[in-house]
C-alpha positions in Angstrom: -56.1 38.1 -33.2 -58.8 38.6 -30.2 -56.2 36.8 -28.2 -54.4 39.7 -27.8 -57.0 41.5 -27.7 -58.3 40.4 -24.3 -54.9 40.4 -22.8 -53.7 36.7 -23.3 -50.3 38.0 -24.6 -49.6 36.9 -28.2 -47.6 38.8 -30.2 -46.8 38.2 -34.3 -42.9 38.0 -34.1 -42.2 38.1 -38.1 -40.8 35.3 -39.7 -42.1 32.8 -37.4 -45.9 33.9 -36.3 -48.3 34.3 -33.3 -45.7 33.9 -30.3 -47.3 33.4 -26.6 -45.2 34.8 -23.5 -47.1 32.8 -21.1 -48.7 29.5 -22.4 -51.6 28.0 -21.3 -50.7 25.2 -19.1 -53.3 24.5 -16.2 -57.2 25.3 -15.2 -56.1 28.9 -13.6 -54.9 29.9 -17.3 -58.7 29.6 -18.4 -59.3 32.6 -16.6 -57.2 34.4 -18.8 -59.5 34.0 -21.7 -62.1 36.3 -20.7 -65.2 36.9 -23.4 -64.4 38.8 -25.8 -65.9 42.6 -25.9 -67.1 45.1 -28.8 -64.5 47.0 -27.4 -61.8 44.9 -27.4 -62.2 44.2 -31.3 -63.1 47.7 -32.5 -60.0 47.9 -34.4 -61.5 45.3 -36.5 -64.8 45.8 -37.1 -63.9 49.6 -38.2 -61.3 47.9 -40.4 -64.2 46.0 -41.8 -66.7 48.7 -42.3 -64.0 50.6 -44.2 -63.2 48.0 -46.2 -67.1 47.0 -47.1 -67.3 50.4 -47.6 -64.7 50.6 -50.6 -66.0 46.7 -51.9 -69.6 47.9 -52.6 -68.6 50.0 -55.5 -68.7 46.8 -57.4 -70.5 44.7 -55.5 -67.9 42.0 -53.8 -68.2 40.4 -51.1 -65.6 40.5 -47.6 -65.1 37.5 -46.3 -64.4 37.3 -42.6 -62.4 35.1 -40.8 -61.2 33.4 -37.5 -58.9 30.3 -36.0 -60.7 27.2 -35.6 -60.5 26.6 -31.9 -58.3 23.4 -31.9 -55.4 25.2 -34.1 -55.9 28.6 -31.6 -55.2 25.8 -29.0 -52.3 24.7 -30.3 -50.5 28.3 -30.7 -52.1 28.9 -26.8 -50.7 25.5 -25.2 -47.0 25.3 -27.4 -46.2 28.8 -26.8 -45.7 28.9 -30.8 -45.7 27.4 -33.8 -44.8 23.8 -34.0 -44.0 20.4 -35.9 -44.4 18.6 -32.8 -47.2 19.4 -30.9 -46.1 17.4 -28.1 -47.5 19.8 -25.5 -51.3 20.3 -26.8 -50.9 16.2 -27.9 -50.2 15.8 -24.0 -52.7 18.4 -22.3 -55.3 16.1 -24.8 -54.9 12.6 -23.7 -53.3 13.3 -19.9 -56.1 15.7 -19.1 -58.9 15.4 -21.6 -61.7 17.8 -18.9 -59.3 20.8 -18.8 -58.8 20.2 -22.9 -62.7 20.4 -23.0 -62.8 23.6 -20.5 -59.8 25.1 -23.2 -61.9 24.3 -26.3 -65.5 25.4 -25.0 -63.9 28.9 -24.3 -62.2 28.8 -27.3 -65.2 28.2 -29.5 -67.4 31.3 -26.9 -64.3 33.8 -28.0 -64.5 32.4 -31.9 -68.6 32.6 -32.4 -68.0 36.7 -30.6 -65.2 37.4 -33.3 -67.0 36.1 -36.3 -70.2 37.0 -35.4 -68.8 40.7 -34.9 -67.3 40.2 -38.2 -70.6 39.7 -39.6 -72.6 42.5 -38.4 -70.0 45.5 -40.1 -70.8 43.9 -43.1 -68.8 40.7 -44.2 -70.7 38.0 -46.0 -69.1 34.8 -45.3 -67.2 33.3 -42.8 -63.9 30.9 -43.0 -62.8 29.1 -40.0 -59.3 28.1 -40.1 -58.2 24.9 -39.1 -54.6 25.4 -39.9 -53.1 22.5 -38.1 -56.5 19.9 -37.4 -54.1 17.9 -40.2 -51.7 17.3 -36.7 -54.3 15.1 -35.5 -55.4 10.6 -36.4 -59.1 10.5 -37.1 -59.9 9.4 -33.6 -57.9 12.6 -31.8 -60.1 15.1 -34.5 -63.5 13.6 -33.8 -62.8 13.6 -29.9 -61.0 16.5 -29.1 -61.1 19.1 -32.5 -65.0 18.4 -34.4 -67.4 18.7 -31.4 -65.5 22.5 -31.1 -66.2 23.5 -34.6 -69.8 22.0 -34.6 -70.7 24.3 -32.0 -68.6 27.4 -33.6 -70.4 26.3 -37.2 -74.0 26.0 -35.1 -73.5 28.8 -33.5 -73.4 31.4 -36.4 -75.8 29.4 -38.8 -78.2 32.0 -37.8 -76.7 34.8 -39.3 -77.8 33.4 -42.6 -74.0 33.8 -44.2 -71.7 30.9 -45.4 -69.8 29.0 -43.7 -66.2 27.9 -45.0 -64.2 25.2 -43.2 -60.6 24.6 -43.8 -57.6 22.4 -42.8 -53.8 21.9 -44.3 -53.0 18.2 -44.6 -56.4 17.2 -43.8 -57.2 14.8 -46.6 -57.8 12.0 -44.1 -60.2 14.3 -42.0 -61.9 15.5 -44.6 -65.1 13.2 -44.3 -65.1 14.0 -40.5 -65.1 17.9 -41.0 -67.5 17.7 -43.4 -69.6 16.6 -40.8 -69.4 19.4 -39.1 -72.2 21.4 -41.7 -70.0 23.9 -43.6 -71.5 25.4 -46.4 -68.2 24.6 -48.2 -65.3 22.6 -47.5 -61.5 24.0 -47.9 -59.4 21.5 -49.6 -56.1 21.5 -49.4 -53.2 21.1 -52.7 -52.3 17.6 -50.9 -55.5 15.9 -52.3 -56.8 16.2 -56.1 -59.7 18.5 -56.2 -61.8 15.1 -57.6 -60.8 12.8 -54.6 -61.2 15.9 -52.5 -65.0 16.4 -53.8 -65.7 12.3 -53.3 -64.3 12.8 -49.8 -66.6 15.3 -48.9 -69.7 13.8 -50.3 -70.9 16.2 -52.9 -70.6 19.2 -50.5 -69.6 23.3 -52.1 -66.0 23.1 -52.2 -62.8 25.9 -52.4 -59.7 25.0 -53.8 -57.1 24.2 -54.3 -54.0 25.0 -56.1 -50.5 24.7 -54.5 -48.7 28.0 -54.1 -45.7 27.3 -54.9 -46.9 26.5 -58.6 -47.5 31.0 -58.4 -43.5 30.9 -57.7 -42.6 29.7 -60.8 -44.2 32.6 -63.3 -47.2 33.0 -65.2 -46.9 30.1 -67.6 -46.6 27.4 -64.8 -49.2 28.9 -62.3 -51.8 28.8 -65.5 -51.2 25.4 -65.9 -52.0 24.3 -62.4 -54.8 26.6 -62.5 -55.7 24.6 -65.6 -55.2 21.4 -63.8 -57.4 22.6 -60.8 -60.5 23.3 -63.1 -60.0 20.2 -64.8 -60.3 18.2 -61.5 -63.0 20.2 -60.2 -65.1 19.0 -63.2 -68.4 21.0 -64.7 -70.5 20.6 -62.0 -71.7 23.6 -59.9 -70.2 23.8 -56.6 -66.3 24.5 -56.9 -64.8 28.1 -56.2 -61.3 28.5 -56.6 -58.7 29.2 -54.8 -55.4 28.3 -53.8 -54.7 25.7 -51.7 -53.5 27.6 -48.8 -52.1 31.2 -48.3 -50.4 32.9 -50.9 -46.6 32.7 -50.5 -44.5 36.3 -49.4 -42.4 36.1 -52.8 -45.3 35.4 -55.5 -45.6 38.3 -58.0 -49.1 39.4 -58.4 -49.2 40.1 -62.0 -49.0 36.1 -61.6 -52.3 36.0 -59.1 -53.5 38.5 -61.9 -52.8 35.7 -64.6 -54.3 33.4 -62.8 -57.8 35.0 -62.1 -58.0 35.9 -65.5 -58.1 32.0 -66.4 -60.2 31.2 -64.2 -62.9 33.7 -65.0 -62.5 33.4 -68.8 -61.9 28.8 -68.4 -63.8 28.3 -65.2 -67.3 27.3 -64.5 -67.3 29.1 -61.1 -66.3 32.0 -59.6 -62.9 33.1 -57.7 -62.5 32.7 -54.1 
């Protein structure tokens, strides 16, 4: 995370995630979030050229990533991950300037990372939105969309695609579309169909539920089944789960699963 990188003080505690000793509260906090440096994220973009390295062998892409900058202002404001979000809900509508000042410094730090990511070698770029799905229509296109506009702007000229995604964002989804993605993550809470309509004929990624891997091969092939179905034979779907895969999923079942896919499917694996 380039949080920590530049000294903000997040730490992964395991079990319950990115963890922040000193939350942002107040204008003097934004001076904690210095730009980000080459130096700062060289343990990443070594990680990356190692990993390109061993990928070219057969010719697959890396994907990079980063935190959309509304969800990395959640983690900064609560301190932690949340069900609430009472305190970023309240920086928002009590001092909507400073949220703006949080956010543009946010999306500066989030181009730098992905852009980084880019250069060693990956050829896409995802932008999580992890908890945009937090937000009513009028709190995303005020305080989380004009963000990723400018992160999504901001890199269109490195010529890669662009992947936006959101957990329980079904009702956003026509609002982040708007935001220019190549390809819109969609989440297991909305048929891959519906999900398509939503987004107006834009690329889509998804979107089975992991917890249908949990359950062994048979069950995880059938909602792969199910997926593919939905998605239809147009051109334009890749698959992929509907969110992260889960710590106790087998892999000979995420083995399974490809293997559908590419022998069933229309379109590749994500």
């Amino acid at each position: 995370m380039p949080y920590h990188a530049i000294g903000f003080g997040v730490d992964v505690v395991p079990g319950r995630g990115p963890v922040i000793a000193e939350p942002f509260t107040s204008t003097a906090d934004l001076e904690r979030l210095r730009d980000l440096s080459d130096v700062d994220i060289a343990h990443v973009t070594q990680t990356v050229d190692l990993v390109v390295k061993e990928l070219e062998a057969t010719n697959t892409p890396l994907i990079g990533f980063a935190g959309a900058p509304f969800t990395v202002a959640s983690y900064l404001v609560e301190g932690g991950p949340t069900r609430e979000f009472a305190r970023i809900k309240t920086l928002m509508h009590t001092e909507p300037l400073l949220f703006d000042r949080l956010l543009e410094r946010l999306s500066e730090i989030t181009v730098s990372f992905l852009r980084a990511q880019v250069a060693h070698g990956a050829r896409a770029v995802q932008l999580f939105d992890s908890w945009a799905g937090a937000l009513t229509r009028d709190e995303y296109r005020r305080f989380a969309l004009p963000a990723t506009e400018r992160v999504l702007a901001s890199v269109a000229d490195l010529g890669v695609p662009t992947i936006l995604f959101g957990v329980g964002t079904g009702e956003l989804l026509g609002l982040m579309s708007s935001a220019n993605s190549s390809v819109m993550g969609i989440d297991w809470h909305v048929d891959l169909d519906e999900g398509r309509r939503r987004v107006g004929g834009r690329p889509v990624q998804g979107n089975l539920d992991p917890a249908r891997c949990l359950g062994g091969v048979d069950a995880a092939v059938q909602g792969a089944r199910e997926v593919l179905v939905r998605a239809g034979r147009d051109a334009g779907h890749i698959f992929n789960l509907g969110h992260g895969v889960l710590p106790s999923t087998d892999p000979s079942t995420l083995e399974a699963v490809v293997r559908v896919v590419h022998d069933e499917g229309t379109a590749g694996v994500g």
